[in-house]
C-alpha positions in Angstrom: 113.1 111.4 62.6 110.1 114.0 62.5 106.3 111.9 64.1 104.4 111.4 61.0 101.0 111.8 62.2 97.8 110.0 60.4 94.6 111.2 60.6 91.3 109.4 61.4 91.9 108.0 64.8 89.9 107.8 68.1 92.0 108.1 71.2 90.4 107.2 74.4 92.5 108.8 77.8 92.9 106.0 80.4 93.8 107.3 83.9 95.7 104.7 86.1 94.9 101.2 86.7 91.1 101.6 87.5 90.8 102.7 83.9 93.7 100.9 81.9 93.2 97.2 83.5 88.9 97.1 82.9 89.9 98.2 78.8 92.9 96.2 78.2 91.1 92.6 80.1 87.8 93.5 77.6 90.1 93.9 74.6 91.8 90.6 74.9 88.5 88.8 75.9 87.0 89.9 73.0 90.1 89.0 70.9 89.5 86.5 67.8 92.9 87.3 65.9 96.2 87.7 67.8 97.4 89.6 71.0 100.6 91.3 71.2 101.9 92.5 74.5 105.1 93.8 75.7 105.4 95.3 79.7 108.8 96.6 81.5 106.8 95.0 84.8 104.5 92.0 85.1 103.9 91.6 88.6 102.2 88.2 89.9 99.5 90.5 92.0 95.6 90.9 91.8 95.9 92.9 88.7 99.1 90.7 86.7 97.2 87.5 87.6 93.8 89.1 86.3 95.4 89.9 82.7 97.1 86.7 83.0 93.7 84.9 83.1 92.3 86.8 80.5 95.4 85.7 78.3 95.1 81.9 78.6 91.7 82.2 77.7 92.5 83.9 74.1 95.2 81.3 74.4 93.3 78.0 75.0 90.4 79.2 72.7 93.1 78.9 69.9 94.3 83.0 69.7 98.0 83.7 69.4 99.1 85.1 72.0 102.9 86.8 72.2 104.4 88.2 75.6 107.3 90.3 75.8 108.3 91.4 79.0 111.7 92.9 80.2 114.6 90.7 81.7 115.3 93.3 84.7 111.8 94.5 85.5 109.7 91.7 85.3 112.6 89.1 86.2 110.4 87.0 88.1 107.3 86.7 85.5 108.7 83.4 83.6 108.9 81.2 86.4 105.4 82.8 88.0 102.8 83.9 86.2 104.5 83.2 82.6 104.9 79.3 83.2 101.2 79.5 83.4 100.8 81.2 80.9 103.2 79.4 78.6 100.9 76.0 79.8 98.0 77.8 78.5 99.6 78.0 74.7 101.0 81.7 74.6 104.6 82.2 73.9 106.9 84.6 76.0 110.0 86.0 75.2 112.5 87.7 77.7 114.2 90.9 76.4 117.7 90.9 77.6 117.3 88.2 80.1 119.5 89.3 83.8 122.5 86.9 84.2 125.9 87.4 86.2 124.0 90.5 88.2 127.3 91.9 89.5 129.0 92.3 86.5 128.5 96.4 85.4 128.3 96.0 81.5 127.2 98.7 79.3 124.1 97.0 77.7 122.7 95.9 81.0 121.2 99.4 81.2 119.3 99.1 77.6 116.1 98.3 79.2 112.6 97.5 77.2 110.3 100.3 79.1 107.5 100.1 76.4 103.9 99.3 77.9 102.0 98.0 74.4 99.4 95.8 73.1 97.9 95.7 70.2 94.7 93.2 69.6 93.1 91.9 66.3 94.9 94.6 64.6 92.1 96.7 65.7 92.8 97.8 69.4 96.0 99.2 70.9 97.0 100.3 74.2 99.8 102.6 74.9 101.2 104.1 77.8 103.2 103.9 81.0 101.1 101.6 83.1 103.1 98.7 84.0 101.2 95.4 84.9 100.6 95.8 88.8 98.3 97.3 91.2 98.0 100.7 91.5 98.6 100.1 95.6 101.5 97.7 94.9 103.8 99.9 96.4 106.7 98.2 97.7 108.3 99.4 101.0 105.2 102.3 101.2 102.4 99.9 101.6 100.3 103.0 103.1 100.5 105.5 100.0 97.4 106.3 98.2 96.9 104.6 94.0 100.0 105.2 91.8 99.2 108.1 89.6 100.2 106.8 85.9 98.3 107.4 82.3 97.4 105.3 78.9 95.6 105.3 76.1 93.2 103.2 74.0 93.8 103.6 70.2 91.6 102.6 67.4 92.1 103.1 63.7 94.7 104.3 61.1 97.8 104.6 63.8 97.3 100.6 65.3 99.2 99.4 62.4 102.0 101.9 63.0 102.2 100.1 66.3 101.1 96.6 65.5 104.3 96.3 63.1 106.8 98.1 65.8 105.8 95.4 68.3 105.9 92.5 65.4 109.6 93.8 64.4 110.8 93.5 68.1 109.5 90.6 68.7 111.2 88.7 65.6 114.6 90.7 66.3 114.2 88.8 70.0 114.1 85.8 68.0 116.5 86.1 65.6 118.7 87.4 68.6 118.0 83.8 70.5 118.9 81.9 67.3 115.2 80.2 67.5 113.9 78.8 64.6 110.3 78.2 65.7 108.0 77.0 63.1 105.9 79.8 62.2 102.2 80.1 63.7 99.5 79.3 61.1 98.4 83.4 59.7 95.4 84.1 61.4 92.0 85.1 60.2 92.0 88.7 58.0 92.1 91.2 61.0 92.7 95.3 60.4 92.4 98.7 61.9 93.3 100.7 59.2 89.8 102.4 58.5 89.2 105.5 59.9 87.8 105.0 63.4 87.8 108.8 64.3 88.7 112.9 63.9 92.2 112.6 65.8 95.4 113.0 64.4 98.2 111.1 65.9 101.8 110.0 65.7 103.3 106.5 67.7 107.1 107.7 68.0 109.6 105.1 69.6 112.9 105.4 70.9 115.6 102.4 70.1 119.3 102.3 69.7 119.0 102.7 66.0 116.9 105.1 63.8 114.9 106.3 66.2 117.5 107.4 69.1 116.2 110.9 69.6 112.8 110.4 68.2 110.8 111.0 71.3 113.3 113.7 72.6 112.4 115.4 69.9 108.5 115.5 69.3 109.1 117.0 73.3 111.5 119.8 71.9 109.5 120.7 68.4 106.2 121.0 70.5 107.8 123.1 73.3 110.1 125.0 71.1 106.7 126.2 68.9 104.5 126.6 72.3 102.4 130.5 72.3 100.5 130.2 76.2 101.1 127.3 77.8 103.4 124.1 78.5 102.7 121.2 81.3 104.7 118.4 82.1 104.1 115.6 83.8 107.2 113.1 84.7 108.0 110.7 87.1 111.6 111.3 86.6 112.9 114.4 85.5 116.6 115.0 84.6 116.4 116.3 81.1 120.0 117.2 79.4 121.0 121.0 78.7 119.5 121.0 75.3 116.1 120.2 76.8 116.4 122.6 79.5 117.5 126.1 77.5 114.4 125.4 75.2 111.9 124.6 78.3 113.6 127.9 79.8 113.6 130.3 76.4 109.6 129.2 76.2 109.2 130.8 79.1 111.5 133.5 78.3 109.1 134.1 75.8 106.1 134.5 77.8 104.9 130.8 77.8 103.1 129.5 81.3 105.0 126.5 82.2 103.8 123.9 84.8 105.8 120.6 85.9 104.1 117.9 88.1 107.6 115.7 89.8 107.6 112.9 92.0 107.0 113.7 95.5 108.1 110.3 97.0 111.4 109.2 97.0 111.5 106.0 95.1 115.3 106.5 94.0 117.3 108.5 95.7 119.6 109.6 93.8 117.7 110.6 90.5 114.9 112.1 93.3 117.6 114.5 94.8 119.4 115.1 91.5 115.8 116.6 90.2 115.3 118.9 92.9 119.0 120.4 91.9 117.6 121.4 88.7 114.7 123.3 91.2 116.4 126.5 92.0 117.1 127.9 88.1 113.5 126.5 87.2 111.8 128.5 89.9 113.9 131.4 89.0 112.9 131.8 85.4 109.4 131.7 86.5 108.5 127.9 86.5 105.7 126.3 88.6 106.8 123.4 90.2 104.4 120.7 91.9 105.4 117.4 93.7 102.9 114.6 93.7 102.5 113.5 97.4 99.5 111.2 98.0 101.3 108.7 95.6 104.1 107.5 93.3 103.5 109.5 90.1 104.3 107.3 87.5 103.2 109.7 84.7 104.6 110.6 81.4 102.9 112.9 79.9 102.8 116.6 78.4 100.0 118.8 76.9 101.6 121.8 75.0 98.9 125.4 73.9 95.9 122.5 75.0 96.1 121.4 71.2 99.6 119.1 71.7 99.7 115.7 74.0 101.4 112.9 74.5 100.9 110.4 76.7 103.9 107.3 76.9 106.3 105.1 79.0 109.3 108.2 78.3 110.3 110.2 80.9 112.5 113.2 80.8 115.6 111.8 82.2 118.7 109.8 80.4 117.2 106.3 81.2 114.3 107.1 79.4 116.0 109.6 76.4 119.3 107.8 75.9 119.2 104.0 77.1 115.5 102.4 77.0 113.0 101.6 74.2 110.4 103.6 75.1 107.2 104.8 73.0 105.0 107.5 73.3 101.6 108.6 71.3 101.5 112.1 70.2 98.2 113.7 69.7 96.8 116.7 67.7 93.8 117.3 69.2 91.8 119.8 71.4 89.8 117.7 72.6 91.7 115.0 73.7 94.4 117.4 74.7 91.7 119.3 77.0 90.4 115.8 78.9 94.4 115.5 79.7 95.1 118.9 80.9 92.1 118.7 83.3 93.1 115.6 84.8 96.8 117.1 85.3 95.4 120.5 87.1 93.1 117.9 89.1 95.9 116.3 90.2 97.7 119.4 91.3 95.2 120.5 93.0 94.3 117.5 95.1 97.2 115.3 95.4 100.2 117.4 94.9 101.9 120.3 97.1 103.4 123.3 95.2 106.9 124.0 95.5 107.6 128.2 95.7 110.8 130.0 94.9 110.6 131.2 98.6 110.2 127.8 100.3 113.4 126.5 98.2 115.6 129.4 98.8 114.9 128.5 102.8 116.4 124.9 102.4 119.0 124.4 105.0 122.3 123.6 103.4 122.6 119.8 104.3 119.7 120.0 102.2 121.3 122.0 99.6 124.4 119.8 99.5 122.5 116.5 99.2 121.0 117.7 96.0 124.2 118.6 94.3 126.3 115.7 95.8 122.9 113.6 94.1 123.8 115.8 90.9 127.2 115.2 90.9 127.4 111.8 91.0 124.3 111.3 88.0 127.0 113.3 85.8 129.8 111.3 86.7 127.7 108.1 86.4 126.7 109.2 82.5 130.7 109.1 82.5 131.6 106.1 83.2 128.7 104.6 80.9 129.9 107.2 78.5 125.9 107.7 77.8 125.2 111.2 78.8 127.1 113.0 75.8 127.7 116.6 76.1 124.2 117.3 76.7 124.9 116.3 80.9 128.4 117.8 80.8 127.9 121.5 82.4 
């Protein structure tokens, strides 16, 4: 389904959690109507435990308050962080709660990887910060800030958003078999007056209508792009399809930047990446690992007049398994504030991987990426997810 974008919007660039958790706190203190939020992760750290608070206080002060949070990533929240928060008055709901871990079932891998909220109607975030500190790094407690984008919506495009998140959250309901009694309608809240000059589209990816949504926005903007394409994705894996149009932009003439993950976080998506290295560099691709961090970015800006910034990467977790949504934006502007803080990034933080330096990897190393290759491929087998867009 094409991105219908609506004009009048203000769209406000959030760069990691030193941006995202001061906005999103102030939004729901200043709440009067209702709070939607849905998260993939909810960690009980300095920064979960700070949004936590600021919930229960819309909560006890008598605003509904609706949680969503992922069974797999943020398996821990309900008993933590969500008890309290259930204590407080808010209500939580688990998508696809984990049970029997060791049993391999197909559905188990249908995670919800949306980061949303929407306040009042009036306010919504979107993006690919998860709920944690930015130095919550697991087993590398000595890395630099986790390197991660949202943004901060106001006008027309809320309500697009507001009534994906109010849709989920019945169908988690209905799902359960819970026949809560409804909450009283709140106070006349909206967002739908124009609140600025951008146009924008909010583009989802679910297991129904909207399989290839996001997928595609990516294709349409790069199959049009006349100068220049950069990518940003913490995981990077994208399917034949994606690739041939990525390459036949530059084919074309198109400059075409990628910031990767530097650390390895998983191994075998990490190594399966740099497979892909070797043709990229070829056709004339720059390639850029993040290093002082985890990059958790998702992001693109396409001829500075294109962006998106969302929880999708380019890999078949995020294209063919996960609900995931992105905002597209038309706009120089915003477009321009994105690019910089990409090419900043690059510059300070990441390491540039040459066509030179790759074609000197000693063949253990060689062999390790296409073992890593090898068995992503036959894993999209067995799950019978990849299609014949991973069969090459």
């Amino acid at each position: 389904m094409r991105a219908a974008y609506l004009p009048g919007n203000q769209i406000d660039l959030l760069e990691s959690g030193k941006d995202f958790f001061p906005a999103l706190e102030a939004a729901i203190a200043g709440a009067v109507c209702e709070i939607h939020l849905e998260t993939y992760i909810f960690a009980d750290d300095e920064s979960g435990q700070r949004i936590v608070a600021a919930l229960m206080g819309a909560a006890e002060r008598g605003v509904p308050v609706r949680v969503l949070v992922d069974g797999f990533g943020a398996r821990e929240f309900p008993a933590s962080l969500g008890h309290q928060l259930v204590a407080a008055g808010a209500q939580l709901e688990v998508y696809r709660p984990e049970v029997a871990r060791l049993r391999l079932r197909r559905h188990r891998l249908r995670r919800l990887h949306r980061k949303l909220a929407v306040i009042d109607g009036r306010i919504a975030f979107v993006g690919g910060i998860n709920l944690i500190d930015d130095l919550n790094n697991g087993s590398k407690p000595g890395l630099g800030p986790r390197f991660d984008y949202a943004v901060r919506i106001s006008g027309p495009l809320v309500a697009d958003i507001h009534q994906s998140i109010v849709r989920l959250w019945r169908l988690i309901g209905w799902a359960r078999l819970q026949h809560r009694p409804p909450l009283p309608p709140p106070p006349t809240c909206t967002g739908d007056s124009p609140a600025g000059p951008m146009a924008a589209a909010f583009i989802i990816r679910d297991n129904l209508r909207h399989r290839h949504d996001i997928e595609q926005a990516y294709l349409e903007a790069i199959a049009t792009a006349r100068s220049e394409i950069i990518l940003a994705s913490a995981y990077f894996l994208p399917g034949r399809r994606f690739r041939r149009i990525l390459l036949a932009a530059r084919a074309r003439g198109v400059a075409v930047t990628i910031l990767l993950q530097g650390q390895v976080e998983y191994a075998l998506l990490h190594y399966a990446t740099q497979a892909l290295y070797g043709k990229l560099l070829e056709s004339g691709v720059r390639l850029f690992e993040y290093r002082s961090g985890f990059l958790h970015a998702k992001v693109a800006v396409v001829d500075a007049t294109w962006a998106t910034v969302g929880s999708s990467n380019i890999d078949p977790f995020s294209l063919l398994l996960a609900r995931e949504a992105n905002v597209a934006v038309k706009d120089a502007g915003f477009a321009a504030r994105l690019r910089e803080s990409l090419q900043r990034a690059m510059a300070q933080d990441a390491v540039e991987i040459t066509h030179a330096d790759f074609k000197r990897s000693s063949w253990p190393a060689r062999m390790l990426r296409w073992t890593a290759y090898g068995l992503m491929r036959v894993l999209l087998g067995i799950t019978r997810y990849g299609g014949k867009d991973y069969r090459e």
